[in-house]
C-alpha positions in Angstrom: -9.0 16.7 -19.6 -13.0 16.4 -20.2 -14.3 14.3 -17.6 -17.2 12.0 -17.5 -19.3 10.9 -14.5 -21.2 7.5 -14.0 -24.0 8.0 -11.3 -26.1 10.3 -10.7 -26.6 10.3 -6.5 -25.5 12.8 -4.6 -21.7 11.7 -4.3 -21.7 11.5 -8.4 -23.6 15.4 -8.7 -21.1 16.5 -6.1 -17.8 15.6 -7.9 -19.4 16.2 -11.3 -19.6 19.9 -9.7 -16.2 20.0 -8.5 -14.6 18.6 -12.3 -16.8 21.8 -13.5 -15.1 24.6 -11.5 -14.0 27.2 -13.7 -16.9 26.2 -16.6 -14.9 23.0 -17.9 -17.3 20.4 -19.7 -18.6 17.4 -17.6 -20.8 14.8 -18.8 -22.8 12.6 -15.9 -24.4 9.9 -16.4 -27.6 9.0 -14.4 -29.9 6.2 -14.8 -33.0 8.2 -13.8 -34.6 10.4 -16.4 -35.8 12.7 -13.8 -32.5 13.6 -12.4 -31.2 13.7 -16.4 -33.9 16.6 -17.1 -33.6 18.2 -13.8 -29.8 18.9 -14.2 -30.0 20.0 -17.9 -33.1 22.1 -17.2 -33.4 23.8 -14.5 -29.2 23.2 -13.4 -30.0 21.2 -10.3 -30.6 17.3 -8.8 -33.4 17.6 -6.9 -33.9 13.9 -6.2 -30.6 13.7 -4.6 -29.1 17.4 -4.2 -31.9 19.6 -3.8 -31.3 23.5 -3.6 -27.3 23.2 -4.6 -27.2 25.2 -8.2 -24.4 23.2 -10.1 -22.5 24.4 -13.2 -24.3 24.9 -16.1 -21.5 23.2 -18.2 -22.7 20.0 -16.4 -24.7 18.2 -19.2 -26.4 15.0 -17.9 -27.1 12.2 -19.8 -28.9 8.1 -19.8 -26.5 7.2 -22.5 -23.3 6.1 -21.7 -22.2 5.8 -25.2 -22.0 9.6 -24.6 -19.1 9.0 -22.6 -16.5 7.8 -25.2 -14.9 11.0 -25.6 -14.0 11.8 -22.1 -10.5 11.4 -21.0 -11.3 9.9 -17.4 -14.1 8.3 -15.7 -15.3 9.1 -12.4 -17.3 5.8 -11.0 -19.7 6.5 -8.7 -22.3 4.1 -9.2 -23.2 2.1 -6.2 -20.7 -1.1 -5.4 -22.9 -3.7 -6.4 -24.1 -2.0 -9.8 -20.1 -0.9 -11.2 -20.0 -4.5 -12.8 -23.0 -4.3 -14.5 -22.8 -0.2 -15.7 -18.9 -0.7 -16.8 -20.1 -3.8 -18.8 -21.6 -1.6 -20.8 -19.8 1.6 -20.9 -17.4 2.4 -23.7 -14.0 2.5 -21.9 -11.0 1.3 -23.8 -7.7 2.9 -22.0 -9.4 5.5 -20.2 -8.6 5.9 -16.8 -11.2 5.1 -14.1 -11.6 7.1 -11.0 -13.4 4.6 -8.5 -15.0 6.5 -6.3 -17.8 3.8 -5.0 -17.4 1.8 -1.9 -17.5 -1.5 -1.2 -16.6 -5.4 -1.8 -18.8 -7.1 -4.7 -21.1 -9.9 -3.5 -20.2 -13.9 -4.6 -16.5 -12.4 -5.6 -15.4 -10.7 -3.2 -13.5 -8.7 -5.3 -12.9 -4.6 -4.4 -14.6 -2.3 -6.5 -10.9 -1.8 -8.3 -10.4 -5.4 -9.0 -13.6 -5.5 -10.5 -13.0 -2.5 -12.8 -9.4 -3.9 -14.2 -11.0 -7.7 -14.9 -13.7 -5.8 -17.1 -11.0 -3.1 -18.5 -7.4 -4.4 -18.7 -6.2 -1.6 -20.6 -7.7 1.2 -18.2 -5.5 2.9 -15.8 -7.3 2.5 -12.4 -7.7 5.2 -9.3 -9.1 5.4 -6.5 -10.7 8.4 -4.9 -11.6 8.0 -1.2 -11.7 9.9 2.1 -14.2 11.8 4.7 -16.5 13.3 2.2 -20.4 14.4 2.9 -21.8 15.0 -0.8 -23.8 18.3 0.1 -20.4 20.0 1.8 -18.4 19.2 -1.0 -21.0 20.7 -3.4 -21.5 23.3 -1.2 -17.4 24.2 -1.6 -16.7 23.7 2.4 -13.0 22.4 2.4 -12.8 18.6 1.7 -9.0 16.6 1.7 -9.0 13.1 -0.1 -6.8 10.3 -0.7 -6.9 9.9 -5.0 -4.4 6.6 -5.2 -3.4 5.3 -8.4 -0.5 3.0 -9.4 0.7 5.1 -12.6 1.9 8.5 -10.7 2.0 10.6 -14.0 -1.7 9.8 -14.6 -2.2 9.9 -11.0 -0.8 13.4 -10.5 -2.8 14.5 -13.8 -6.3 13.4 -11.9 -5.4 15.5 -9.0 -4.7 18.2 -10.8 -7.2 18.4 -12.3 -9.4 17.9 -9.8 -7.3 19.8 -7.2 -9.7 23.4 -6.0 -9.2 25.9 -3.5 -11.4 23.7 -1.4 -10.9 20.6 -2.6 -7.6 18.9 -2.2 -6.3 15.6 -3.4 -3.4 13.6 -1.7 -1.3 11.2 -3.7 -1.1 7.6 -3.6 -0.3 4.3 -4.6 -1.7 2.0 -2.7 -5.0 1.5 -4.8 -6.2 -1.5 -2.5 -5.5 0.4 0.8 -7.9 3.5 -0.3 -10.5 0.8 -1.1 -10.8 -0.8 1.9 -10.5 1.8 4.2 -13.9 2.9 2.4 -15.1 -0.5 2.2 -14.9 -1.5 5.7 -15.7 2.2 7.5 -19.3 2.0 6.3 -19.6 -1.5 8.1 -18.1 0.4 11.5 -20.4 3.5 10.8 -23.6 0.7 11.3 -21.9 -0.7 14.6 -21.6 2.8 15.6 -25.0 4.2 14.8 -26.1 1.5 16.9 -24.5 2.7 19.6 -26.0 6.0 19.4 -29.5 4.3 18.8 -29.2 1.8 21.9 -28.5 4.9 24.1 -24.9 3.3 25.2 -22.7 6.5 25.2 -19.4 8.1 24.2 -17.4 6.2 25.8 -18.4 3.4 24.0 -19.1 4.8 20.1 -14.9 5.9 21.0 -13.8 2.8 21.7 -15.9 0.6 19.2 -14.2 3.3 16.9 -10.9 2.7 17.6 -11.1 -1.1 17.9 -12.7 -1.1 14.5 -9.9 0.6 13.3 -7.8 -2.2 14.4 -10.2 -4.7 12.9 -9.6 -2.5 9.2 -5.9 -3.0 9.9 -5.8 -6.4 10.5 -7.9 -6.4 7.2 -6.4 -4.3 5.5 -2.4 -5.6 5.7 -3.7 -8.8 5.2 -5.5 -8.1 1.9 -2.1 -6.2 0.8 -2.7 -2.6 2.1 0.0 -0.5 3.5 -0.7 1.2 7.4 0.0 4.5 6.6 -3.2 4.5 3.9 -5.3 3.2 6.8 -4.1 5.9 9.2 -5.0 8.4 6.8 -8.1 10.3 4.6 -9.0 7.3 3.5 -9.1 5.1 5.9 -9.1 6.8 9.8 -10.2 10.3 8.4 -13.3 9.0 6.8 -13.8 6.1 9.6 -13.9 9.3 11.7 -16.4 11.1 10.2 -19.0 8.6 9.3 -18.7 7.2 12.5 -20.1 10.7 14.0 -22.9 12.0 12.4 -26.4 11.0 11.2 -25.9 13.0 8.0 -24.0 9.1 7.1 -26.1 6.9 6.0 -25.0 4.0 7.2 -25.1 5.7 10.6 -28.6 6.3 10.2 -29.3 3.0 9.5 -27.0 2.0 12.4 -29.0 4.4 14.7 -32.4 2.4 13.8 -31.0 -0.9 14.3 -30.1 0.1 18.1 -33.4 1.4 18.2 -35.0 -2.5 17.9 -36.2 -1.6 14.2 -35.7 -3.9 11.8 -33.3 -3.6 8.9 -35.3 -4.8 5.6 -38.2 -2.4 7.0 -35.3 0.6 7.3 -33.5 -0.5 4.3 -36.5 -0.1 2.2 -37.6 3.5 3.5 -34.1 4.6 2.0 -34.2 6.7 -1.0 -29.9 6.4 -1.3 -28.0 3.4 -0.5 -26.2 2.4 3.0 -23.6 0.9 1.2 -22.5 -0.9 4.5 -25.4 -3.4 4.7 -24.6 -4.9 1.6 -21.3 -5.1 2.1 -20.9 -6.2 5.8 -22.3 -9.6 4.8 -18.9 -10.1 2.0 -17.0 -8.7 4.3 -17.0 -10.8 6.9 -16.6 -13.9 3.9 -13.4 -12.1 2.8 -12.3 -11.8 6.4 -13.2 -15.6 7.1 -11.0 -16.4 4.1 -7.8 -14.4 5.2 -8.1 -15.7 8.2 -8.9 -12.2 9.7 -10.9 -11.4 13.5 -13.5 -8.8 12.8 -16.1 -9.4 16.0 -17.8 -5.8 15.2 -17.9 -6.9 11.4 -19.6 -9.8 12.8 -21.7 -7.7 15.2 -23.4 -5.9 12.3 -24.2 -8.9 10.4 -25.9 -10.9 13.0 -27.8 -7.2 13.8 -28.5 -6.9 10.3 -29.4 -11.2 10.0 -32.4 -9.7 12.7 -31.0 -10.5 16.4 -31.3 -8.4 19.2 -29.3 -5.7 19.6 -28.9 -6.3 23.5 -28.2 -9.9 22.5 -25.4 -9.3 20.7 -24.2 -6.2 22.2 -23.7 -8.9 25.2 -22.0 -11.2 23.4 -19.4 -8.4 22.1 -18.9 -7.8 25.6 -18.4 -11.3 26.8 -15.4 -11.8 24.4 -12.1 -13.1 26.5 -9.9 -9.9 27.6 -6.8 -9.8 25.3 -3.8 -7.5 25.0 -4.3 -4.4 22.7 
């Protein structure tokens, strides 16, 4: 199974480098000419992945007509650009491996959703869980959730995927991997603000596991099943992201709480915090299941420029209610 990559970040190098173990031919795809010449000349992304040597049977590319002879896709473009890059990519019934995360702005449609509109006859998957590009380049142990509806093509992917440090759990639930990946970078903000405001560990744990019920609530109401959200995908990666500053929406989190401002953070970024693009849709889509996210709120009015004491106060001053 040749495999073929759209996005050349460091999430996109990193899997391109796992579908290479053992020599097999990848083709990625990258928008940047740089990163195109850097990875077919000198075997390395060092706009996004500097110092990782990848595979040399890693052949980069900026046409994605190149890509029509690969037998699965792995999308890893950011959320709000997989419309736009799958318009034009030459797909037919080739699976698709969504591996970006997040909720598409006016639609409100999950990454997935978006994919099968433009593609009816692709197979879709979904490839999500607590995964820092540079460990899983790196060959550190890494566990996923890869969900797809079809469990022959599904259990094809993860095979051939699968590593000795890189291990793929089964799924169907496509829309339950997507949201747990959707929503945890909007929590990761919330609790990067915590760390930034100076407000403590008891606090980052509980606005952890409170937005875990908020992705719950989301989650079953958008047609997810629990156990999806308890696990890699959803908890697993909440976890993570929610605990380090190598995230970057934690990072951006962390500046908010320090009073900075978000477009002046946003655009000092060279990779995207996919989080404050989608907090904004997300709390639409919530409004329009009729779902209570007051941290998914929190963010937005943090990101919208309020004070972080200000609405730190207000998150405090909800009524007490049962658990």
């Amino acid at each position: 199974m040749k495999i073929g990559v759209l996005g050349g970040g460091a999430w996109g190098t990193a899997l391109a480098q796992v579908a290479a173990r053992g020599g097999a031919p990848v083709t990625l795809w990258a928008r940047e000419a740089e990163v195109v010449s850097a990875i077919n000349d000198s075997h390395e992304n060092t706009r996004f992945l500097a110092g990782v040597a990848l595979s040399p049977s890693i052949r980069a590319t900026s046409g994605l007509a190149e890509l029509a002879d690969c037998d699965a896709l792995l999308v890893v473009v950011p959320a709000q650009h997989v419309r736009a890059v799958l318009n034009e990519t030459p797909v037919g019934a080739t699976p698709l491996v969504l591996c970006a995360k997040g909720i598409e702005a006016g639609t409100r449609r999950l990454v997935g959703e978006v994919a099968q509109a433009l593609h009816p006859a692709a197979p879709i998957a979904v490839l999500s869980g607590p995964t820092f590009a540079h460990e899983v380049a790196a060959g550190l142990p890494t566990a996923v959730t890869l969900a797809c509806a079809d469990p022959v093509i599904g259990a094809a992917l993860a095979d051939r995927l699968a590593g000795p440090s890189f291990r793929p759990y089964a799924s169907d639930d496509v829309i339950g991997a997507e949201i747990g990946g959707a929503v945890k970078n909007v929590l990761a903000i919330a609790c990067g603000v915590v760390e930034g405001a100076g407000l403590g560990q008891n606090a980052r744990a509980a606005l952890i596991a409170r937005g875990f019920a908020e992705m719950t609530r989301f989650g079953v109401a958008r047609g997810a099943q629990v156990e999806t959200l308890s696990g890699l995908s959803g908890l697993g990666d909440l976890v993570l992201t929610c605990s380090s500053t190598a995230s970057r929406n934690f990072s951006l989190g962390m500046g908010l709480g320090q009073g900075k401002r978000a477009a002046d953070l946003l655009s000092d970024r060279l990779t995207v915090a996919e989080g404050a693009f989608t907090a904004p849709v997300l709390r639409e889509a919530a409004a329009e299941a009729g779902v209570d996210m007051p941290v998914v709120e929190a963010v937005c009015a943090l990101l919208e420029g309020a004070e972080v004491q200000a609405v730190i106060g207000a998150l405090l001053a909800r009524p007490l209610t049962r658990e």
